[in-house]
VOGU-3710 file (C-alpha; in Angstrom, 3 decimals, decimal comma):
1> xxxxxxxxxx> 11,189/-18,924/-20,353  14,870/-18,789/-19,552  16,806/-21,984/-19,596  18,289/-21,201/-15,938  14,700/-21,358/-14,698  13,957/-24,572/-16,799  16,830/-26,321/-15,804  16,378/-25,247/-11,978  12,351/-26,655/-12,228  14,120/-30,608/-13,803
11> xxxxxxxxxx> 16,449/-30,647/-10,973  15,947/-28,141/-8,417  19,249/-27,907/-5,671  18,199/-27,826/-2,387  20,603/-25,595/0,461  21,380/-27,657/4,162  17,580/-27,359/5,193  16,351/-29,505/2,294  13,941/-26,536/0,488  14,788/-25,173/-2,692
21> xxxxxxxxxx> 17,775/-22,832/-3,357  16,066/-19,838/-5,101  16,346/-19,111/-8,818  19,149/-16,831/-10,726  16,921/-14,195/-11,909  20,159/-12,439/-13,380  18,689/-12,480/-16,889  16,066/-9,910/-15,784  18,616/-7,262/-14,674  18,420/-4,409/-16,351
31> xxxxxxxxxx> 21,867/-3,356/-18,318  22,816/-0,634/-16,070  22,150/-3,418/-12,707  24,006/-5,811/-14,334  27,486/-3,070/-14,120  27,100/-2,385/-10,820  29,771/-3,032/-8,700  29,485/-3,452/-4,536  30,858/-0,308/-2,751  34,647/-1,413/-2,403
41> xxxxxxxxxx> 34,078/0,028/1,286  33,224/-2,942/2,124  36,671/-4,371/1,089  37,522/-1,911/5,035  34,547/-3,462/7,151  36,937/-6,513/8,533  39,771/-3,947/9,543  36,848/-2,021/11,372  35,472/-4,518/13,822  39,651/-5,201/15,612
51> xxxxxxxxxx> 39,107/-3,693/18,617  40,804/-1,014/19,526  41,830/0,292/16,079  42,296/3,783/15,604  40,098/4,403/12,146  41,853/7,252/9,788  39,851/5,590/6,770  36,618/6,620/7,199  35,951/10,542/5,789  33,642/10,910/8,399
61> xxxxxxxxxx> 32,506/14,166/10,758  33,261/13,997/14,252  30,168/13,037/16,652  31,341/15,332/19,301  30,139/18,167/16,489  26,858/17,173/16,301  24,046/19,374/17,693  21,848/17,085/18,810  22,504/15,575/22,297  19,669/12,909/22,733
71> xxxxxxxxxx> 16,115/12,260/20,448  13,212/11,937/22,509  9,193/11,873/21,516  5,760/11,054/23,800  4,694/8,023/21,918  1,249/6,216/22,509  1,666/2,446/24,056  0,883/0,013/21,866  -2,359/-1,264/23,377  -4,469/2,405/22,657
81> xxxxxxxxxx> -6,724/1,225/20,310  -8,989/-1,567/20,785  -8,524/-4,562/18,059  -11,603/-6,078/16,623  -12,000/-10,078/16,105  -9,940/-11,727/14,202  -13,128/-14,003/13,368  -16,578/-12,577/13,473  -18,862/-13,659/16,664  -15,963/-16,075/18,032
91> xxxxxxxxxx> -15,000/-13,395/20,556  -15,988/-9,996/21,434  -13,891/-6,497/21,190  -11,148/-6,749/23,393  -11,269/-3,536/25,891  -8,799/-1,053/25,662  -6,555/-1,208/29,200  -4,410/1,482/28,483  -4,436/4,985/26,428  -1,758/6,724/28,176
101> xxxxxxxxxx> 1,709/7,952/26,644  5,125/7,007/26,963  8,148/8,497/26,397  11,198/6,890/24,631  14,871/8,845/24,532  17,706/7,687/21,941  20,338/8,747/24,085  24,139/10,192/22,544  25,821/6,963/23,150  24,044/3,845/24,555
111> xxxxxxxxxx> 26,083/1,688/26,914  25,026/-1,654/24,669  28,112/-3,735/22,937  26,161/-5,081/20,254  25,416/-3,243/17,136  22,720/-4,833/16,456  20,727/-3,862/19,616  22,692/-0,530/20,460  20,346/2,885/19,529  21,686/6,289/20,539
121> xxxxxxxxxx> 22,266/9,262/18,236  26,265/9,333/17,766  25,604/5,683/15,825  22,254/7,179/13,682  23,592/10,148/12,965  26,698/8,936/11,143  27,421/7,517/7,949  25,895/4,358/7,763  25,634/0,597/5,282  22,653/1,459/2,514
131> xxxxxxxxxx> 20,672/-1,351/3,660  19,805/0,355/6,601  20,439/1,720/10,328  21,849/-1,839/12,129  19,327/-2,080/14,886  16,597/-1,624/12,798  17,320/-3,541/10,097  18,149/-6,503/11,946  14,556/-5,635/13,930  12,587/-5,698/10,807
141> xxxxxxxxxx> 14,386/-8,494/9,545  13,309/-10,876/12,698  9,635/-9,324/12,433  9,628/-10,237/8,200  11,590/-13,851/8,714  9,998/-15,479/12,014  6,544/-13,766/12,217  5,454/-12,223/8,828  6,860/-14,816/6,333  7,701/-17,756/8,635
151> xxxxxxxxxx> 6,678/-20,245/5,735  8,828/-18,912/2,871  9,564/-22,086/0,791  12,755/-21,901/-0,464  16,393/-22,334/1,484  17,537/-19,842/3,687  14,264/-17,751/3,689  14,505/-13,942/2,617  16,507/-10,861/3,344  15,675/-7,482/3,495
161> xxxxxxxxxx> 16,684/-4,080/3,033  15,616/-0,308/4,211  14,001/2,086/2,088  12,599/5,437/1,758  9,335/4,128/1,768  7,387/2,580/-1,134  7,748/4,618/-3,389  11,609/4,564/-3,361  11,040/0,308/-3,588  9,473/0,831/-6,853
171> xxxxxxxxxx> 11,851/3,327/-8,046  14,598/1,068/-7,619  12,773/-1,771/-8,521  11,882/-0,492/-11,907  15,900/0,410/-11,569  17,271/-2,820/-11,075  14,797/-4,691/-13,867  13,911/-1,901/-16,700  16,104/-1,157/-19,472  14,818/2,656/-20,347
181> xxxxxxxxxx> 13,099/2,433/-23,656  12,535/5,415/-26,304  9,380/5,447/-28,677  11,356/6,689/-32,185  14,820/5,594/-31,149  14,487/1,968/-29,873  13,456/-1,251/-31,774  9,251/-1,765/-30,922  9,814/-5,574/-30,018  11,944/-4,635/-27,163
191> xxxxxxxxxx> 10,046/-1,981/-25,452  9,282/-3,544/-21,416  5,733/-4,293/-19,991  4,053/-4,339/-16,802  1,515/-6,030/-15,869  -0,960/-4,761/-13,528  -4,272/-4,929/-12,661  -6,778/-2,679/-14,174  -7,026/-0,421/-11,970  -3,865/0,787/-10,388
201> xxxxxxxxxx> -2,352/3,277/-7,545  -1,884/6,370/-10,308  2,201/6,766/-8,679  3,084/3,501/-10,139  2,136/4,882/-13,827  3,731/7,712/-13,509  7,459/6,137/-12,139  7,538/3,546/-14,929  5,851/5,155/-18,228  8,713/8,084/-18,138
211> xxxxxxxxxx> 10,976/4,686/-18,352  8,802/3,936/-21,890  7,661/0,940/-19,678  4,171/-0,634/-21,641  1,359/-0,816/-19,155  -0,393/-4,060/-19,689  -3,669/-4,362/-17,757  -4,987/-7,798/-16,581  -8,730/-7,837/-15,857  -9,792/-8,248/-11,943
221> xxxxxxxxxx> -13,155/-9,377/-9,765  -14,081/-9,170/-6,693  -11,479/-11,536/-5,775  -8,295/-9,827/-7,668  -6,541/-10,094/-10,742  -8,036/-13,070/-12,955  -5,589/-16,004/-13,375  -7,611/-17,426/-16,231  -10,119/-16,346/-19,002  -10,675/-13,929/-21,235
231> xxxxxxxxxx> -8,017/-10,826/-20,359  -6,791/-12,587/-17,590  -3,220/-13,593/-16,582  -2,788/-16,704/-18,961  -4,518/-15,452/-21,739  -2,238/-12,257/-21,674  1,164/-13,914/-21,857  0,064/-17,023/-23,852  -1,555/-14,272/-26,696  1,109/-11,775/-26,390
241> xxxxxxxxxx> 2,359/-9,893/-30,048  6,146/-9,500/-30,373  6,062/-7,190/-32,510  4,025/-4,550/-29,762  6,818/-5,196/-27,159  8,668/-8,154/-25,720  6,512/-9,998/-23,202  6,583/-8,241/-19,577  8,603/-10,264/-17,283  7,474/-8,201/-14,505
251> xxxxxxxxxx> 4,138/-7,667/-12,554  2,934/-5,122/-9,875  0,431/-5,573/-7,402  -1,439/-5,261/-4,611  -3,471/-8,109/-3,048  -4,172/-7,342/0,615  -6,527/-4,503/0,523  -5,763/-3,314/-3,342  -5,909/0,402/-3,992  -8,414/1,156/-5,234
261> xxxxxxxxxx> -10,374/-1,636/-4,858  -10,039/-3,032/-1,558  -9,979/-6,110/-2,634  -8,114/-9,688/-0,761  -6,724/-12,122/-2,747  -7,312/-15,918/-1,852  -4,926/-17,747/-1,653  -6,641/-20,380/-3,753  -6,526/-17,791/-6,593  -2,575/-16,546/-5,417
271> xxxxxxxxxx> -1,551/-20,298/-6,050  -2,880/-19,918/-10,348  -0,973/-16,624/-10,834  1,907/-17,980/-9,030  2,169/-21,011/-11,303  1,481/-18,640/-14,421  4,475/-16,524/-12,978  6,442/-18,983/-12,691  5,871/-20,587/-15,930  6,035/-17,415/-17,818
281> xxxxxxxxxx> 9,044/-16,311/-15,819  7,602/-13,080/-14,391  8,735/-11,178/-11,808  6,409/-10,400/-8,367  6,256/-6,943/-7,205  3,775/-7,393/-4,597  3,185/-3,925/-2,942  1,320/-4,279/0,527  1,029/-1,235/2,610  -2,400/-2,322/4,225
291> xxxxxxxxxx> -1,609/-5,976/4,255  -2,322/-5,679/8,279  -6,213/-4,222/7,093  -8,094/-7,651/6,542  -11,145/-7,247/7,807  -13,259/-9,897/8,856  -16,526/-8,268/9,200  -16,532/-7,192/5,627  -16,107/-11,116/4,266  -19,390/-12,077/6,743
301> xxxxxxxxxx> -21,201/-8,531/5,044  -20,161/-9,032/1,477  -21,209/-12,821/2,358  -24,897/-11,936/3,897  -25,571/-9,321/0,927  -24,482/-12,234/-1,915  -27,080/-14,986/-0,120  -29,563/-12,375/0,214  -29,486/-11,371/-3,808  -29,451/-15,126/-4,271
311> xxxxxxxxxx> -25,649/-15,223/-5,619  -23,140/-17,207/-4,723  -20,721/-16,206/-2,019  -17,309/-16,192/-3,347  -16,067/-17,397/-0,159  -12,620/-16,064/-0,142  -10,473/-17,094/2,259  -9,489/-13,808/4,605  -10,053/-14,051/8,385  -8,565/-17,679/8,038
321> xxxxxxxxxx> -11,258/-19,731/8,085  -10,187/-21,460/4,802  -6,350/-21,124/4,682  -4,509/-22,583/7,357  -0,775/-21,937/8,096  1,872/-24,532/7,912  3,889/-22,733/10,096  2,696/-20,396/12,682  3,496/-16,485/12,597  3,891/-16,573/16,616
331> xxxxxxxxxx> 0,800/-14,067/17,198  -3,029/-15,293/16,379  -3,287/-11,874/14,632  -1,563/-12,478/12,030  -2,427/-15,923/11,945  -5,444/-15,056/11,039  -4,415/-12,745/7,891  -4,252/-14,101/4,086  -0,982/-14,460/3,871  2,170/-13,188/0,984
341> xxxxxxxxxx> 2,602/-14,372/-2,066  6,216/-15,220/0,123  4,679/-18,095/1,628  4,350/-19,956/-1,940  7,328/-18,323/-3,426  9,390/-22,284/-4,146  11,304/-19,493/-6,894  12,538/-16,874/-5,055  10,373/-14,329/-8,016  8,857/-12,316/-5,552
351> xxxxxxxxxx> 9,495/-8,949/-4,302  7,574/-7,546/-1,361  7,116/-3,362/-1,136  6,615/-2,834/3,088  6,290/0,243/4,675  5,856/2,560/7,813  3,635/5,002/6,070  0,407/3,037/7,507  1,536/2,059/10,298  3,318/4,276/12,277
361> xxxxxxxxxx> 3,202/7,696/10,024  3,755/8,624/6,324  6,571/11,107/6,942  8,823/8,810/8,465  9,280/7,923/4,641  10,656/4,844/5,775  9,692/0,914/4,659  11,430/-2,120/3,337  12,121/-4,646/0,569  11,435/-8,324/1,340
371> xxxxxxxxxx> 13,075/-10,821/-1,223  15,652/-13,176/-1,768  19,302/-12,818/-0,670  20,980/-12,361/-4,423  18,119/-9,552/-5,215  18,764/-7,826/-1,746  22,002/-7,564/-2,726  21,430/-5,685/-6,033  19,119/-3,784/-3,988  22,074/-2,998/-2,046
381> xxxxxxxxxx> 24,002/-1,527/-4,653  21,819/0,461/-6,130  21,053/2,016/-2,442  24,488/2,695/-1,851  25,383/5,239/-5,185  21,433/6,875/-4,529  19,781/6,874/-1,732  21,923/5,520/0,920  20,201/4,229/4,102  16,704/6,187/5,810
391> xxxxxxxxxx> 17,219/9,388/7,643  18,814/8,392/10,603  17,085/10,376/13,264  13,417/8,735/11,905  15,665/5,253/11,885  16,569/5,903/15,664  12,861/6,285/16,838  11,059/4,069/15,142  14,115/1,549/16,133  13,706/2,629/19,903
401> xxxxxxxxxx> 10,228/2,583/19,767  9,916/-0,743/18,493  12,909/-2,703/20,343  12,790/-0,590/23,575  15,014/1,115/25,800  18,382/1,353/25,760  20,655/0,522/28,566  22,129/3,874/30,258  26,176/4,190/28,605  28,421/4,675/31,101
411> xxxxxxxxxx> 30,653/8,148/32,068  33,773/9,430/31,343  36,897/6,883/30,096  34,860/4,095/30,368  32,042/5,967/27,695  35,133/6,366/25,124  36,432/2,614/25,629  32,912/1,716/24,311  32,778/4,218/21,395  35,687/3,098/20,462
421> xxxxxxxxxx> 35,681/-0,646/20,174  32,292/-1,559/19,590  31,991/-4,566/17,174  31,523/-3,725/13,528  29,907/-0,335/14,190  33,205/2,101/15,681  33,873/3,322/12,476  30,757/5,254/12,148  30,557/6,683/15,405  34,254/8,487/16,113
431> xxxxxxxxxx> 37,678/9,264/14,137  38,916/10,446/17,546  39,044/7,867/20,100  42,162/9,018/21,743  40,716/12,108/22,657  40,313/13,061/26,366  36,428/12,110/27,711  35,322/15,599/27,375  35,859/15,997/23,835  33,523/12,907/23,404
441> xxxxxxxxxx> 29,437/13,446/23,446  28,404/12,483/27,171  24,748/10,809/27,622  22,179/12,970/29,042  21,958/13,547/32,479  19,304/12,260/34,512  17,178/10,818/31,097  14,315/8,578/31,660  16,075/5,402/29,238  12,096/5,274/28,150
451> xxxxxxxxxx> 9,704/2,744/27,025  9,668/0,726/23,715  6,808/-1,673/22,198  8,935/-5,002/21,532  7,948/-7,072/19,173  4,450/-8,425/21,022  3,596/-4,405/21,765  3,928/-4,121/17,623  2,186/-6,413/16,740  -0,692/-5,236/19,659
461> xxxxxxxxxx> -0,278/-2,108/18,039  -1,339/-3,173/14,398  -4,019/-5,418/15,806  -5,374/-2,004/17,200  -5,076/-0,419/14,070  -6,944/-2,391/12,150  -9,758/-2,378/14,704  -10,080/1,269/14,501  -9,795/1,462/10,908  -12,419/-2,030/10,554
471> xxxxxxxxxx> -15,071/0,296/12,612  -14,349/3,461/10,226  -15,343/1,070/7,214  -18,125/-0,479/9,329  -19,908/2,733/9,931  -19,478/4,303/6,376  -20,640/1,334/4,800  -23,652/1,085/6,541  -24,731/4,310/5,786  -23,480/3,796/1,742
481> xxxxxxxxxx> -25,966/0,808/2,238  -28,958/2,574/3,412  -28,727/4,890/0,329  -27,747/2,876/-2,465  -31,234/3,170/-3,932  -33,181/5,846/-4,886  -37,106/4,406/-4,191  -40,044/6,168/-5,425  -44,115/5,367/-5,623  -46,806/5,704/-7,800
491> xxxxxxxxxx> -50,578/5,198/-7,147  -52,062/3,350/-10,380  -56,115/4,061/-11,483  -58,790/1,724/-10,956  -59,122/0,310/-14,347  -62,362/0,336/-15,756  -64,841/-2,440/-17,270  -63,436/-1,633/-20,258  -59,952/-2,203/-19,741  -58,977/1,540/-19,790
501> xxxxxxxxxx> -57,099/3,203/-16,472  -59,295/6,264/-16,141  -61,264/6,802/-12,948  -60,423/6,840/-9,473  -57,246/6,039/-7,761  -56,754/2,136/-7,043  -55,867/1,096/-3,765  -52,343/-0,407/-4,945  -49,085/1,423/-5,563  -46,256/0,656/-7,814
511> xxxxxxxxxx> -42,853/0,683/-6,356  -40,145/1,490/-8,296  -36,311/1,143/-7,195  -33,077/2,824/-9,203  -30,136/2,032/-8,276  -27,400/4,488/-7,863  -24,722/2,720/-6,822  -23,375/-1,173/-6,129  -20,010/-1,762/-4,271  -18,951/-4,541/-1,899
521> xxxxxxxxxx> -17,485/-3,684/1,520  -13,688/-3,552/1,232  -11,790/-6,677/3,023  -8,883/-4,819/3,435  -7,066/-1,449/2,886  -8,475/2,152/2,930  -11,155/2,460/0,747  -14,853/2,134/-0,860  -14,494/1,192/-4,896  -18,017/2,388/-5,967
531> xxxxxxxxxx> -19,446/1,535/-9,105  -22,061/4,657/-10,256  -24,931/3,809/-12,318  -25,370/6,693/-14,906  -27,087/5,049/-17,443  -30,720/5,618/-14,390  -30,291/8,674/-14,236  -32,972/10,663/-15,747  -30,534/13,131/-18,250  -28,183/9,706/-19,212
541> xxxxxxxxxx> -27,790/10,363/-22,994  -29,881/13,768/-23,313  -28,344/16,016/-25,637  -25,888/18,808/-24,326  -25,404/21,952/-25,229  -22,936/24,428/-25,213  -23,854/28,023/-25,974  -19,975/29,302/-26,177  -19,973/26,983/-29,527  -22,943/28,417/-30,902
551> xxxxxxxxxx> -25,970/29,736/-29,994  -27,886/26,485/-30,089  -24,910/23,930/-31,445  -25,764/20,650/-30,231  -22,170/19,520/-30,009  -22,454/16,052/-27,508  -24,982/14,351/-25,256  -24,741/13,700/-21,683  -22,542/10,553/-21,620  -20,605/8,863/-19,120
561> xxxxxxxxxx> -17,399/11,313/-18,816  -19,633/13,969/-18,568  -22,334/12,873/-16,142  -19,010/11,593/-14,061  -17,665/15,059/-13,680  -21,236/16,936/-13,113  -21,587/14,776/-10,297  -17,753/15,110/-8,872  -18,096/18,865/-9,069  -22,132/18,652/-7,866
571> xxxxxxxxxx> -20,573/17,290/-4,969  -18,743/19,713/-3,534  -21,213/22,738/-3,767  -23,055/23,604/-0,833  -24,976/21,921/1,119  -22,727/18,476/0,243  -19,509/20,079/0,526  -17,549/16,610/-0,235  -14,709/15,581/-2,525  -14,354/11,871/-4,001
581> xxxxxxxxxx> -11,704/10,276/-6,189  -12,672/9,865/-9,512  -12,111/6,244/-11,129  -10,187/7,656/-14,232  -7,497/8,513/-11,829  -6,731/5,093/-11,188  -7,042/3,614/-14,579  -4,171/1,577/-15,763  -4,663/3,325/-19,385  -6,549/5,605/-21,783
591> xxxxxxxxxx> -8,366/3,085/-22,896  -9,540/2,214/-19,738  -10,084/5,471/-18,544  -12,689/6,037/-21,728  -14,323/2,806/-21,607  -14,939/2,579/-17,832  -12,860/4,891/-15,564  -15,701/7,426/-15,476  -18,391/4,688/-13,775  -16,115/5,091/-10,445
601> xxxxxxxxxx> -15,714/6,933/-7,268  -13,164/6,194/-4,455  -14,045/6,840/-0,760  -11,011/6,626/1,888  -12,719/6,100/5,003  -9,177/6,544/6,884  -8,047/9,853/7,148  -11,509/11,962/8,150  -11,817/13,197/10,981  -13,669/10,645/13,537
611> xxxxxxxxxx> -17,300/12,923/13,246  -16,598/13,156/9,684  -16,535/8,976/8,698  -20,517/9,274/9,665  -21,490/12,886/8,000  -19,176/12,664/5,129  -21,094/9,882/4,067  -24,156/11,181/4,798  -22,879/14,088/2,760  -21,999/11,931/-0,140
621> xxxxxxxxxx> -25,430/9,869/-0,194  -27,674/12,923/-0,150  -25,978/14,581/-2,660  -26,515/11,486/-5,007  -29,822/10,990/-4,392  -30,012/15,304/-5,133  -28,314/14,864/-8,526  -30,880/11,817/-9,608  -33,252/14,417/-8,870  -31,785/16,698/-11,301
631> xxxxxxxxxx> -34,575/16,724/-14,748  -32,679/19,695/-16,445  -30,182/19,439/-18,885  -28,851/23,188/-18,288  -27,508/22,360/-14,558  -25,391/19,532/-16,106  -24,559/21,929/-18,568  -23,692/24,400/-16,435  -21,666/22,680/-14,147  -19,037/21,184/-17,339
641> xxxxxxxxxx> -19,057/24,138/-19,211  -15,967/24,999/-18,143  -14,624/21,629/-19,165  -12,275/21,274/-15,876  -10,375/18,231/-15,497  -10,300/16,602/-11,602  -6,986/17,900/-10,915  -8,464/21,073/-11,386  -11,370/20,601/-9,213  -8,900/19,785/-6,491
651> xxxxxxxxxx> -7,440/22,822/-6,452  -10,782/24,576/-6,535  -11,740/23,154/-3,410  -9,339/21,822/-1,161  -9,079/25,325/0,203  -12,883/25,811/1,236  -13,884/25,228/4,076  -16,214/22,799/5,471  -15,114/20,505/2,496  -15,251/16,890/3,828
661> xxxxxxxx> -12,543/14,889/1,981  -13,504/11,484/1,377  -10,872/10,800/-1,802  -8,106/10,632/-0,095  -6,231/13,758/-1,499  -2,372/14,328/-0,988  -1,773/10,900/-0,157  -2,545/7,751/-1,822
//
């Protein structure tokens, strides 16, 4: 534990609104972080914002040169899809009042003053600050500080910053907090950990092992990561060896609809890790793409199905029947959604991974960080010497279609006053504002100024979302359900007066029930975690054989990486025609992958076509109850023989057609 954070818990300072100031997490920099400098550019940003001034600093094209006159795009309203309760049987579906399009413009120069509001293509276009497009940012940073994280605990709340999405958060997380380690040329003891969960999103493996990062699993129920027990949280750091690595300082995860999971953390359970975090001094990457996906109906399902097998409910606390707000988000929506681990953050140790991808569309490749001021800084500077700021022209439309339209600029003179002595944002719009009006880019003529969402249409528009995606997961569920078990009968004989069961048929059957499968319904994200179970099916441990190692070489039995793979590749022969994720994919290691990976399958209910949520499962469930059905050892053997791996099968049959992909290939 660092003696910054100990001394900060004895006597924490509070800022002007009486919370506490956040902790100096500077000892977790990375070496390279640590040297980074701010862009001295910013040294110029006071000179830029006199009005008036005539800006030979910037080395910066000329608007007037660029080819694009105006941005414009038919865009759904945000109430299109019909939302789904926020608590099951206290209301019914809301109806769906309008499906129609809209149409936004970014015009070439908007005739708004502030830079903050003002969205038109000479300004998006341009050079711009890393942390993001202006308008946008200061958009995103209103939605994150007074409706998403409202209750942040410490002073001053958080700050954000653009990014290319995800992906890019991580990269520059694991930028700003890894120092790159080198198995052979640096010292054991100092080689960084992760922590994760233990199964994880297969990108974030492959960004931080290249780094020589040590993935350290922490095991997980139905209810997330364990805080306590054996491989839990606790247990981890208070047992760690030294001499393997130094103790990981930071942790990734994702706890509103985990991939691959699906499962919600309570935040009965965030509160343990937090305080293990905390006393540990770890780092929180929390990475929520489908933190909007909580679904209700799942909790009451997952709920009826535990009282019905006489367990106990676990009774987490999605849907907010448990967990009440201290502060309210503005919207009952989200009100209603487990919260961040933001809203217990008293440290300032957590770092929140947002993005666009889910929402609105993942080639926008555009999201966010969420953390505290100092860290959004560092952020900062490692945005401005890679990245830079988003594309600008997906910057401009989401921004317009978020914030809505933009006041009409007006002509001639009056268009190059504007350009020219806009607060804080001239510089990146024109070197030449003493040229005559028509060298300067003139706004469209006769352009509808368009429609936008505003922040209530946003949030309609995720409500909506989740509704459509809740009734995806509904539907494939219930038809997982209905063929979870594979029943079959037997007529016993009439036993005789001596005890023996020769004779005639009895007038009683026995009724025997395998199970094939066991999963709970997902309360959040994109997909259906099923656990497959091998060991009933009739061939589970018959010996295999493999002719091309010897005419009649028994060289393995059918074991659980085998049977795993017969049934991935079963499944996409004719008639079934369906591809699955495999649970070694996922697997936070080898070790994993070998002990359990194999006893997996993913389903992403999200991206099928609407006809295909109900027949790809269909699909899926008859071709598991087919391949129970399967008595002879050859057809197994047959279809491993060529000892593919899944990547492999991908390729094999992404390109046929008919396939129905339920594993959610080429994305996430």
């Amino acid at each position: 534990m660092s003696e910054s954070s100990v001394a900060y818990r004895d006597g924490p300072p509070r800022g002007a609104d009486g919370k506490p100031l956040p902790l100096d997490f500077t000892h977790h920099l990375s070496e390279v972080t640590k040297r980074r400098q701010a862009s001295q550019m910013k040294k110029y940003y006071r000179f830029f914002q006199i009005p008036g001034i005539k800006n030979l600093a910037g080395g910066l094209p000329n608007t007037k040169f660029f080819p694009f006159e105006t941005l414009e795009a038919q865009t759904a309203k945000p109430e299109r899809w019909q939302p789904t309760p926020n608590h099951p049987g206290t209301d019914k579906d809301k109806k769906n009042p309008a499906a129609e399009s809209a149409h936004i413009t970014v015009p070439t120069i908007s005739g708004e003053a502030n830079p903050v509001t003002k969205v038109d293509v000479a300004t998006a276009l341009q050079y711009g600050q890393a942390n993001g497009y202006p308008p946008l940012l200061d958009w995103v940073r209103k939605f994150t500080r007074d409706h998403l994280h409202p209750d942040a605990p410490y002073s001053g709340g958080p700050d954000v910053i653009l990014t290319c999405g995800s992906t890019d958060g991580f990269a520059k997380t694991l930028e700003m907090f890894v120092n790159p380690w080198i198995d052979g040329l640096n010292d054991p003891r100092e080689r960084p950990g992760l922590l994760c969960e233990t199964f994880v999103y297969g990108n974030i493996l492959s960004q931080a092992e290249p780094k020589g990062v040590q993935i350290v699993p922490i095991k997980a129920d139905e209810n997330g990561m364990l805080a306590t027990g054996e491989g839990g949280l606790e247990d981890v750091l208070a047992n760690w060896d030294v001499s393997k690595g130094k103790r990981p300082h930071l942790m990734y995860t994702v706890t509103l609809g985990h991939n691959p999971t699906g499962f919600v953390i309570p935040v009965s359970r965030r509160k343990e890790i937090y305080a293990i975090c905390s006393r540990y001094d770890v780092i929180i990457v929390e990475d929520e793409p489908y933190w909007y996906l909580q679904f209700p109906s799942a909790t009451a399902a997952n709920t009826a199905k535990a009282k019905a097998s006489g367990l106990k409910p676990s009774q987490p606390e999605q849907g907010g029947e448990i967990f009440k707000r201290t502060v309210s988000t503005g919207y009952p929506f989200l009100d209603s959604l487990t919260p961040s681990y933001i809203s217990i953050d008293v440290d300032g140790r957590v770092i929140r991974l947002d993005t666009f991808s889910k929402t609105i569309a993942p080639g926008c490749r555009l999201g966010w960080i969420t953390a505290q001021p100092e860290l959004i800084d560092r952020f900062n500077r490692i945005a401005e010497t890679s990245t830079q700021q988003p594309s600008g022209f997906v910057q401009s439309l989401v921004a317009e279609l978020v914030m809505g339209p933009q006041p009409e600029a007006p002509s001639s003179s009056s268009t190059t006053a504007t350009t020219s002595s806009s607060s804080g944002w001239s510089f990146f719009r024109s070197s030449s504002s003493s040229s005559s009006s028509s060298s300067q880019p003139q706004p469209a003529k006769q352009t509808p100024s368009g429609e936008g969402w505003q922040m209530t249409g946003w949030v309609r528009w995720l409500e909506g979302l989740r509704g459509m995606y809740e009734r995806r997961m509904n539907r494939m569920c219930t038809i997982l359900d209905s063929g979870s078990s594979l029943i079959s009968s037997s007529t016993r004989l009439r036993a005789t007066t001596n005890g023996s069961s020769v004779g005639t048929p009895g007038d009683w059957e026995v009724i025997t029930t395998t199970p094939l499968y066991t999963y709970s319904w997902p309360e959040g994200g994109m997909f259906i975690w099923l656990r497959m179970h091998f060991d009933t099916h009739p061939l589970w441990q018959h010996p295999l054989f493999f002719p091309s190692n010897g005419e009649g070489e028994k060289t393995k039995v059918i074991d659980g990486p085998t049977i795993s793979l017969a049934l991935m590749l079963f499944l996409t022969l004719k008639p079934h025609l369906v591809l699955v994720s495999a649970g070694n994919m996922f697997s936070a290691t080898s070790q994993i992958r070998e002990d359990v990976g194999w006893q997996y399958f993913r389903l992403c209910f999200a991206a099928v076509s609407e006809e295909d949520v109900d027949s790809g499962a269909q699909r899926f469930v008859d071709g598991v109850r087919a391949f129970w059905k399967i008595t002879d050892a050859r057809v197994i053997e047959k279809l491993v023989e060529q000892k593919v791996d899944t990547e492999e099968v991908v390729a094999r049959v992404m390109g046929q057609e008919g396939v129905n992909n339920l594993g959610g290939w080429l994305g996430c």
